[in-house]
RODO-2510 file (C-alpha; in nm, 4 decimals, decimal comma):
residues 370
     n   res          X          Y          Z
     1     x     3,8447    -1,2348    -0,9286
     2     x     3,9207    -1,5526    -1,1166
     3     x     3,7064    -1,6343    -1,3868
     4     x     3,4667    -1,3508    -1,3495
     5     x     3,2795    -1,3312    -1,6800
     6     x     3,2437    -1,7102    -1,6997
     7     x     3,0916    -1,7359    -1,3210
     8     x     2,8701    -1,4793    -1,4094
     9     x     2,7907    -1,6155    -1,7450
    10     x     2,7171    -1,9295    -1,5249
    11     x     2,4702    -1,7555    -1,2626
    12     x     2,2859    -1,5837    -1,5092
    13     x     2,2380    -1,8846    -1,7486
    14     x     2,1066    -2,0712    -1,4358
    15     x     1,9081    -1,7754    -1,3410
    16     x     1,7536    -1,7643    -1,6974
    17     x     1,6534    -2,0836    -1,6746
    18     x     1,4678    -2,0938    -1,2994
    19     x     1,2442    -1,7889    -1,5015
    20     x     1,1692    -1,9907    -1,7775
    21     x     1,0649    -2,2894    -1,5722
    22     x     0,8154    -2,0157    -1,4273
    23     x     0,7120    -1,9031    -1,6994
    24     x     0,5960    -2,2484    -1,8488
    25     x     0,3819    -2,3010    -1,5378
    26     x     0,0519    -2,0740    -1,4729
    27     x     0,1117    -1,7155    -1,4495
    28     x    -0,1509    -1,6719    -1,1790
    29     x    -0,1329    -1,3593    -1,0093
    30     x     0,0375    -1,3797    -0,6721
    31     x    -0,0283    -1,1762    -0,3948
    32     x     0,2922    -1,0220    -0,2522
    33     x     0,2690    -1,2023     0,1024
    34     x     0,2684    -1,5406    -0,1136
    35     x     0,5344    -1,4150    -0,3615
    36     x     0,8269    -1,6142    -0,1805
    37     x     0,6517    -1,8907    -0,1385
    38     x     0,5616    -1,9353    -0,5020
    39     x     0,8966    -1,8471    -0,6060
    40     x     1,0199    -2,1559    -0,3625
    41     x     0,7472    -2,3825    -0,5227
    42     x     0,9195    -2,2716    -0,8717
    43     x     1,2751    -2,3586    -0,7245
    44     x     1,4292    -1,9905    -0,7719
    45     x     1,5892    -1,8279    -0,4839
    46     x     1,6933    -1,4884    -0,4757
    47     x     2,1027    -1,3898    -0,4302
    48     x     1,9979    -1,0337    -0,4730
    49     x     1,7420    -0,7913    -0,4928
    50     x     1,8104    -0,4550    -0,8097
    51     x     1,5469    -0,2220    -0,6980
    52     x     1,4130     0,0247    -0,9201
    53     x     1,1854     0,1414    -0,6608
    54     x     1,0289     0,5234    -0,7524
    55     x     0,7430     0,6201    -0,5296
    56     x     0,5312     0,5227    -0,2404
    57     x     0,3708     0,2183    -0,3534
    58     x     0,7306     0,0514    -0,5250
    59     x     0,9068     0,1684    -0,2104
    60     x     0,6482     0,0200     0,0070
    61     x     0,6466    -0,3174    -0,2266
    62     x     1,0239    -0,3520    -0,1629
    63     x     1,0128    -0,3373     0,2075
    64     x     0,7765    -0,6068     0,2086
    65     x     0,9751    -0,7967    -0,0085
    66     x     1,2914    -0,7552     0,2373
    67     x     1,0847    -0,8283     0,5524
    68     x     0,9931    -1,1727     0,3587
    69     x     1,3349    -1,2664     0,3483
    70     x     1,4668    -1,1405     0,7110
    71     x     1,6236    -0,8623     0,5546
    72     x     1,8809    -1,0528     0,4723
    73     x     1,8996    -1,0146     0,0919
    74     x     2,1930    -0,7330    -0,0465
    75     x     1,9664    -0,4599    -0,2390
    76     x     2,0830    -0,2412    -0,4830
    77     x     1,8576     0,0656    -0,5073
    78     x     1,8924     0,2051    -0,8651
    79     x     1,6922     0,5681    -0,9034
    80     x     1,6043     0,6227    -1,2684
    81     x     1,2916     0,8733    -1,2123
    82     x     1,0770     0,9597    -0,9073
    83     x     0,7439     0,9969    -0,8882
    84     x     0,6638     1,1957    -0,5219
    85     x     0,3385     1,3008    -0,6510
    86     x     0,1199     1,4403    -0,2651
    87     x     0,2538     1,1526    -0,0831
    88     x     0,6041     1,3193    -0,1204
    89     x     0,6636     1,3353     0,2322
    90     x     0,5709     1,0091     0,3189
    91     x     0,7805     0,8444     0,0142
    92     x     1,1159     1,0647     0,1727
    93     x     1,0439     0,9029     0,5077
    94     x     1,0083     0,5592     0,4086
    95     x     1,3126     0,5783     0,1538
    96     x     1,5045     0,6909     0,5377
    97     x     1,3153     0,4611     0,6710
    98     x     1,4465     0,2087     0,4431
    99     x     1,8289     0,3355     0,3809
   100     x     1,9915     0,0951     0,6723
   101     x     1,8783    -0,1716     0,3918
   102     x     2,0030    -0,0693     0,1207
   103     x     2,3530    -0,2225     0,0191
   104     x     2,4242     0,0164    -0,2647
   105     x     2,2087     0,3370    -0,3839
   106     x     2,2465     0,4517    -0,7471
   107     x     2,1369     0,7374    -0,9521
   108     x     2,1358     0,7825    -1,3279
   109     x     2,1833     1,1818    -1,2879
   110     x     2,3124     1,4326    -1,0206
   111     x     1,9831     1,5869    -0,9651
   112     x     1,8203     1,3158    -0,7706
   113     x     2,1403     1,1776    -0,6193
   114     x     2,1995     1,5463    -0,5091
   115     x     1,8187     1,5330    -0,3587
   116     x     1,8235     1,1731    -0,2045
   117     x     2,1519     1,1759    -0,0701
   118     x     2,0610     1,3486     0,2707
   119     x     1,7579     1,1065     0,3461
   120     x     2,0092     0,7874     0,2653
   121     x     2,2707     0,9766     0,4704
   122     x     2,6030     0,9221     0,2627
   123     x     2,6843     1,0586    -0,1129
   124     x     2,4827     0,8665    -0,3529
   125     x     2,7541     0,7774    -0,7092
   126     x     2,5613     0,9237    -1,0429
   127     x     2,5895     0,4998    -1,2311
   128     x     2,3832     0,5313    -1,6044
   129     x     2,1526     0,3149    -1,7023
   130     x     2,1364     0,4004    -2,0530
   131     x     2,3232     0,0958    -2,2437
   132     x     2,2717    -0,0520    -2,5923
   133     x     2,5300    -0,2518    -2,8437
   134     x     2,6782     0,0448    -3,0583
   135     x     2,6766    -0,0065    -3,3931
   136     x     2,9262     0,0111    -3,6497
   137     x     2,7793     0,2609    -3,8594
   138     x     2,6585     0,5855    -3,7720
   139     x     2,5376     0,9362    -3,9765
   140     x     2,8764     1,0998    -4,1013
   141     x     2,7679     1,3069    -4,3728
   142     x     2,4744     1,6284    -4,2740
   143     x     2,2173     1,7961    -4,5494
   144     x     2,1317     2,1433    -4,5369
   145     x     1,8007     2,2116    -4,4826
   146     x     1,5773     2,1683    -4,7368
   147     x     1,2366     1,9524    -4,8774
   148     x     1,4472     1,6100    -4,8593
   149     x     1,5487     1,7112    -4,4527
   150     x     1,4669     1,3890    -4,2275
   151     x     1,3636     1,4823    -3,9043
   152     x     1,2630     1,1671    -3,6702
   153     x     1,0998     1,0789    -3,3274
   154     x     1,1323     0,7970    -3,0953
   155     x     0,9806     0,6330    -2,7968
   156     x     0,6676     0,7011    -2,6095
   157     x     0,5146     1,0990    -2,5863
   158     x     0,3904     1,1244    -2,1771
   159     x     0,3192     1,4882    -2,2026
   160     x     0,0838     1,5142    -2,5452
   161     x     0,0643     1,9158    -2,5021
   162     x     0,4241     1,8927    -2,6696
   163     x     0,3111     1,6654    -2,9237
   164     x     0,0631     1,9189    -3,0733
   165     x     0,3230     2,2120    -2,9692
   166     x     0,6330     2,0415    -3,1775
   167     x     0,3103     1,9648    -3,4626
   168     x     0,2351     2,3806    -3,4581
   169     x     0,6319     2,4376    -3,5175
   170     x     0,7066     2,1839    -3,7514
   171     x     0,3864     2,3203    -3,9893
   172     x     0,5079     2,6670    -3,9155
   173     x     0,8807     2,5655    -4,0440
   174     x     0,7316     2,3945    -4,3497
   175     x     0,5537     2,7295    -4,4513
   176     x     0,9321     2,8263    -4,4530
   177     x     1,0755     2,5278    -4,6474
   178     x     0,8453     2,4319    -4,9179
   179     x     0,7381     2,0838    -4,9275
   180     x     0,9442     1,9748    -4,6316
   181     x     0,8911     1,6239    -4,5155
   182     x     0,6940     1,5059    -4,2144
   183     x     0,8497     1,4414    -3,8671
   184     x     0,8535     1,0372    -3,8635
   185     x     0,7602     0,9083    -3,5310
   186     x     0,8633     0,5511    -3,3635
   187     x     0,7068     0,4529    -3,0942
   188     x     0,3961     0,2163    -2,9102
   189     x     0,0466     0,2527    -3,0401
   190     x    -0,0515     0,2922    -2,6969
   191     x     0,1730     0,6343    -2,6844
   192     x    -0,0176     0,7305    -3,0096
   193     x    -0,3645     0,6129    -2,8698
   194     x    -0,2974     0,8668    -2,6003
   195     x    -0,2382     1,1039    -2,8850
   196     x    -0,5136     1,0489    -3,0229
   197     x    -0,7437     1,0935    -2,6960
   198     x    -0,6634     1,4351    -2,6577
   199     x    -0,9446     1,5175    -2,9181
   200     x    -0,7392     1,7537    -3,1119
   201     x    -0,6473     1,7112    -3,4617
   202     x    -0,3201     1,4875    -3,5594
   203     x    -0,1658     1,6020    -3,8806
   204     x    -0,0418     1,2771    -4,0891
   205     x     0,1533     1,5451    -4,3404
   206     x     0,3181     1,7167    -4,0052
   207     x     0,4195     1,3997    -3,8042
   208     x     0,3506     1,0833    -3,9658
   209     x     0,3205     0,8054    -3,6799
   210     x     0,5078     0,5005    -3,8035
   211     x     0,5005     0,2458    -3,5547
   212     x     0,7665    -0,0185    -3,4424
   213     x     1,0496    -0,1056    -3,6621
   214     x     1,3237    -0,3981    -3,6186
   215     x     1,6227    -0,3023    -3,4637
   216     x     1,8314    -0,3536    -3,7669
   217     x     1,6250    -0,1297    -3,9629
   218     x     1,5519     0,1119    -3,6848
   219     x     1,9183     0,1706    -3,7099
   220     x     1,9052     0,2272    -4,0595
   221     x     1,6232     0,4983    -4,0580
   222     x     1,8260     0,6770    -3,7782
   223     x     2,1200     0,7035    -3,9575
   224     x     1,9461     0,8421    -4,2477
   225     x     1,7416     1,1162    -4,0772
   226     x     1,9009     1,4368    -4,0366
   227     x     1,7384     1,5527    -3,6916
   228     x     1,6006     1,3893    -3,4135
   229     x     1,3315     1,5123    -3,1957
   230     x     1,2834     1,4386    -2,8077
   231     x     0,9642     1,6194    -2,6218
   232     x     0,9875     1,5854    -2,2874
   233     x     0,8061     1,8897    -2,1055
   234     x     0,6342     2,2091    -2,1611
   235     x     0,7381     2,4999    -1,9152
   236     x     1,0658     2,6387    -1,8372
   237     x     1,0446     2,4900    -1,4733
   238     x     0,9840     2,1180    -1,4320
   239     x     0,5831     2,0674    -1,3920
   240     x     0,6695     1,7627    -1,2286
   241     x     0,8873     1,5617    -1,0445
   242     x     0,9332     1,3607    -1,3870
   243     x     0,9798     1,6550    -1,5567
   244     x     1,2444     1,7473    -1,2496
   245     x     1,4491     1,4211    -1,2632
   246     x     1,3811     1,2070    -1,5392
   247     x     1,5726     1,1012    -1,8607
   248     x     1,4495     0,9290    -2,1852
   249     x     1,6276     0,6484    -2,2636
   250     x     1,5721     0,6623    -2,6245
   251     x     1,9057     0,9154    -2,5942
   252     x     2,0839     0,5438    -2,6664
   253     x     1,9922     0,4851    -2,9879
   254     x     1,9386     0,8500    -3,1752
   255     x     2,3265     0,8897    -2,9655
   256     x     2,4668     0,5531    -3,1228
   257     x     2,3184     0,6886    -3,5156
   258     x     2,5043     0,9966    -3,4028
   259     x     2,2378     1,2123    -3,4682
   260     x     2,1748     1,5702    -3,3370
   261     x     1,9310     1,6201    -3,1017
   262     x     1,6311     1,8752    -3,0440
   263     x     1,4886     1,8705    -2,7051
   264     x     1,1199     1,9817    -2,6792
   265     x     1,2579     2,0812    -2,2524
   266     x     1,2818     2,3589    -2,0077
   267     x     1,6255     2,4793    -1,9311
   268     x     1,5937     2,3390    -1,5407
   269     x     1,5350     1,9797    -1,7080
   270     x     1,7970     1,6795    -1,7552
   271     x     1,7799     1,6167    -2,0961
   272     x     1,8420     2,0498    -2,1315
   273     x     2,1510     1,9702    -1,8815
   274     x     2,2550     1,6586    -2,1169
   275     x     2,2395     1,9005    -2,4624
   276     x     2,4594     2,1749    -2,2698
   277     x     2,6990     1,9425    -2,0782
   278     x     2,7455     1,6619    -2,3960
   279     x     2,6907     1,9448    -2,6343
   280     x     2,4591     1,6831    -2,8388
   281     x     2,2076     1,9219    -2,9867
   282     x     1,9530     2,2138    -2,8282
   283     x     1,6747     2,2733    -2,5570
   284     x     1,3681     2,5046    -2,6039
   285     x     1,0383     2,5447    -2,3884
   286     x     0,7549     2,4792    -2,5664
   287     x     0,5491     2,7307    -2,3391
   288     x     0,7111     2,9647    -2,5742
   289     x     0,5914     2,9371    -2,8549
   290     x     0,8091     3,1737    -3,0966
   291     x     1,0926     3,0890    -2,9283
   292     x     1,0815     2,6926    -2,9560
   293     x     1,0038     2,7615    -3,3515
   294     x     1,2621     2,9542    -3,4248
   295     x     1,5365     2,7796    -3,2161
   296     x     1,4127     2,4773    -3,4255
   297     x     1,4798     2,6608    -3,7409
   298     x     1,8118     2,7998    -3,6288
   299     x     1,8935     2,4437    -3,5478
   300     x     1,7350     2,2927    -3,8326
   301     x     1,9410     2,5268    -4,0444
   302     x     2,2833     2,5170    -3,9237
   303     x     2,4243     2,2319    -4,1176
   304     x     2,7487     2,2733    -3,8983
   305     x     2,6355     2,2916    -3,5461
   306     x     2,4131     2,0131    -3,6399
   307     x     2,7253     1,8274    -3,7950
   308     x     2,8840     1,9210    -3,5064
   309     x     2,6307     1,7826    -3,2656
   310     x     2,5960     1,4168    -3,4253
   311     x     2,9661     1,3589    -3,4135
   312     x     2,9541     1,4398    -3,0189
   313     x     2,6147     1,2642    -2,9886
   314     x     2,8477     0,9654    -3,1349
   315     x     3,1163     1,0389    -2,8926
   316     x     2,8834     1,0340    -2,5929
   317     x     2,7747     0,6696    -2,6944
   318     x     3,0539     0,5495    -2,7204
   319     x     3,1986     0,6961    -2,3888
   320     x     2,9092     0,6257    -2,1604
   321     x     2,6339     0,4304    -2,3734
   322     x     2,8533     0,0937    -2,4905
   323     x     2,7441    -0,1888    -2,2767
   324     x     3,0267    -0,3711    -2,3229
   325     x     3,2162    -0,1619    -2,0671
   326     x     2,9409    -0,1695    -1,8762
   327     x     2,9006    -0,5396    -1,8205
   328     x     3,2186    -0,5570    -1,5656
   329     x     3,1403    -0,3326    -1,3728
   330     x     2,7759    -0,4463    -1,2850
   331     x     2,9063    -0,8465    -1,2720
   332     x     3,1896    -0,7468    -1,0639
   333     x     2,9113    -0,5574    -0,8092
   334     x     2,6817    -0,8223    -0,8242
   335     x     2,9196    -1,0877    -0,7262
   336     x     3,0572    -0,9091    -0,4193
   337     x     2,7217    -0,7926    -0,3052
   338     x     2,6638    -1,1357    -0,2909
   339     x     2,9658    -1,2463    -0,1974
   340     x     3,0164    -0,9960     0,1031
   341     x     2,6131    -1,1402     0,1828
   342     x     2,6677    -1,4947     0,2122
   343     x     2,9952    -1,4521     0,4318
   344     x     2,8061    -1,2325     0,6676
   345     x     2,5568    -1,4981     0,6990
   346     x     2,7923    -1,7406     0,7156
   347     x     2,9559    -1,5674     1,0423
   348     x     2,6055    -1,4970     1,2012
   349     x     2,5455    -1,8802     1,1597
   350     x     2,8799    -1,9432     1,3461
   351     x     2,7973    -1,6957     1,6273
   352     x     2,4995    -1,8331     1,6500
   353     x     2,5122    -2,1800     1,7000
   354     x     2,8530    -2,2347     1,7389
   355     x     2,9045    -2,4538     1,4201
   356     x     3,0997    -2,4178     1,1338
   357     x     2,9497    -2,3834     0,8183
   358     x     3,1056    -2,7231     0,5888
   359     x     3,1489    -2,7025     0,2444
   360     x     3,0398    -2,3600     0,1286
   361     x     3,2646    -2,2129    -0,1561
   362     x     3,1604    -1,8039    -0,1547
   363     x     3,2899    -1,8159    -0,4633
   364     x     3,0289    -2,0531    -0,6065
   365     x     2,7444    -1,8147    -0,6965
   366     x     2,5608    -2,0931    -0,8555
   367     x     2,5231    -2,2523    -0,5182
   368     x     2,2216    -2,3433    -0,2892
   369     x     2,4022    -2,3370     0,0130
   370     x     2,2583    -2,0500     0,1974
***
C-alpha cells in the first residue's frame, strides 16, 4: 500500500482531533442507546470498532453498539483477560452469538485462543498486546545477594493475600541476609488503599510503597534494582478465570530494564508459562509457603541464573515488546478492515439501488463518504 504510514498518520491525527473536540464540550454521561447520536452531534464517525470486550456486560455493550450502526462496522475483537465469573455460560453463548460479527478475533496468549476458538468457530492467531518504546539502556551488570540487593515491584496488586504472602518471605529472607533492603513497590494508591483494607499489618521496612514515578526515572530505578517481583495468584491451580488467562502488562517495562523476574504464580498460570517458555526468571505458589521462600532465595542467590534471566528478559522485549514493529502491522489491519468495509458497502449500495457510487477513493481513509 502506497503511503501507508503517512495515511495512517493522517487518520489518526484527524481522529485525535474529533476526541478532543469532545472532550472540550460537556462530558455528560450518555446512555448507550444515545451514544451514536452524541457522537454524530460531536462530528466523529466510526471506521472501526477494537473491542476489548471480556465478560457479559462488555460483550453485551458491544452488540448494542453494532446493532446501532446496522452491523455494518468491521470489529476487531482483541481478548486480553476474561472474566466468566456464574454467568459463564451465558457470556460463551453470546460471544457465538456474536462471532458472525466479528471481522478479526485476537488473543494475547494460547490459553484463551485455545478456549474461544470453538465458540468463534475458526483458529483464533495468539497477536500481543504488550508494547512500549525500548530503551537504550538496560541492567548489564548483576550483584550477588547481599544488604545493598534491589528487589522492586510494579503495577497494581488484585489478589492482596500475595501481598502479605511475598511480605512473610521477604522478612523471612532478611533474617537470612542481614540488613537487606525493602522490596520497593510502584504502583496506584488505589492498589495500596486496597492493601491497606485488608486490616492486616503493612511492613514499611519489608515493602516500602513508593508511588508513581516519571517514566524517565521509572526506567532508571528498574535498571538499578536487581530483582523484580510480579504477584499474580495464590494456589497452584488458577482460582479464577483471571488467574486462568490473564497477563500483567507491567512484563513491558521490568522486560525492557532487562531485569529477572520472580513470579508470585501457580504453575497452570500464564505468567508461570511466560518464565518457562522466555526463560525470564521463576514461578512459585504462594499457597506454599516454604516452598515460595526458598525458591525466592535460590533465585535471589544465584547471581548467574539471575544474570542469565535479565539478558533474556531483554531479548524478549526486544523480540516481541518493541512497538515499533508493531505499528505496521496494526495500521496495515486497520486500513484493510476498513478498506475491505467500505467496498462491501459500496457494492451493497450498487445492488441495491442500481447506482454507482461517484467519487469515493477506498483509499482515502480520511473520508466522509460512507
Amino acid at each position: 500500500m502506497p503511503n501507508l504510514k503517512r495515511t495512517m498518520q493522517l487518520w489518526l491525527r484527524q481522529t485525535r482531533q474529533q476526541m478532543d473536540t469532545q472532550q472540550k464540550t460537556s462530558l455528560r454521561p450518555v446512555r448507550l442507546q444515545h451514544l451514536r447520536g452524541y457522537l454524530e452531534s460531536l462530528g466523529f464517525e466510526p471506521d472501526i470498532v477494537y473491542s476489548t470486550a471480556c465478560d457479559y456486560r462488555s460483550l453485551e455493550t458491544l452488540q448494542a453498539i453494532l446493532h446501532m450502526y446496522d452491523y455494518r462496522l468491521p470489529v476487531i475483537q482483541h481478548f486480553y483477560d476474561y472474566f466468566g465469573r456464574g454467568e459463564d455460560t451465558a457470556t460463551r453463548q453470546l460471544l457465538q452469538q456474536l462471532s458472525p460479527s466479528l471481522t478479526r478475533v485476537w488473543s494475547i496468549n494460547q490459553s484463551m485462543a485455545e478456549a474461544f476458538a470453538p465458540l468463534i468457530g475458526t483458529e483464533i492467531p495468539v497477536v500481543g498486546v504488550f508494547h512500549c518504546d525500548v530503551p537504550a539502556s538496560y541492567k548489564k551488570h548483576h550483584r550477588d545477594l547481599s544488604a545493598d540487593f534491589t528487589a522492586v515491584m510494579l503495577g497494581n496488586i488484585w489478589m492482596p493475600e500475595t501481598f502479605f504472602d511475598l511480605q512473610a518471605a521477604w522478612r523471612w529472607l532478611g533474617d537470612q541476609i542481614e540488613g537487606i533492603r525493602p522490596i520497593t513497590w510502584y504502583g496506584h494508591e488505589r492498589s495500596f488503599q486496597r492493601i491497606q483494607k485488608n486490616q492486616r499489618p503493612i511492613d514499611s521496612s519489608v515493602i516500602q510503597y513508593a508511588g508513581f514515578l516519571p517514566a524517565n526515572e521509572l526506567e532508571e530505578r528498574l535498571r538499578e534494582a536487581d530483582l523484580a517481583m510480579v504477584l499474580f495468584n495464590r494456589e497452584h491451580e488458577p482460582e479464577s478465570d483471571y488467574a486462568r488467562f490473564a497477563l500483567p502488562s507491567r512484563i513491558t517495562e521490568l522486560a525492557s530494564a532487562g531485569l529477572p523476574v520472580f513470579f508470585a504464580a501457580g504453575d497452570n498460570t500464564e505468567p508461570a508459562r511466560l518464565a518457562k517458555r522466555a526463560g525470564i526468571g521463576v514461578s512459585a505458589a504462594p499457597a506454599d509457603p516454604e516452598h515460595f521462600r526458598q525458591t525466592l532465595l535460590a533465585f535471589a542467590g544465584d547471581t548467574a541464573h539471575r544474570a542469565a534471566c535479565g539478558a533474556r528478559s531483554r531479548q524478549l522485549a526486544e523480540q516481541e515488546y518493541d512497538i515499533s514493529k508493531y505499528r505496521p502491522f496494526l495500521y496495515t489491519t486497520l486500513i484493510q478492515l476498513v478498506q475491505e468495509a467500505r467496498r462491501n458497502w459500496l457494492e451493497q449500495k450498487r445492488k441495491g439501488d442500481g447506482t454507482e457510487a461517484v467519487g469515493y477513493d477506498t483509499n482515502d481513509l480520511c473520508s466522509d463518504q460512507r
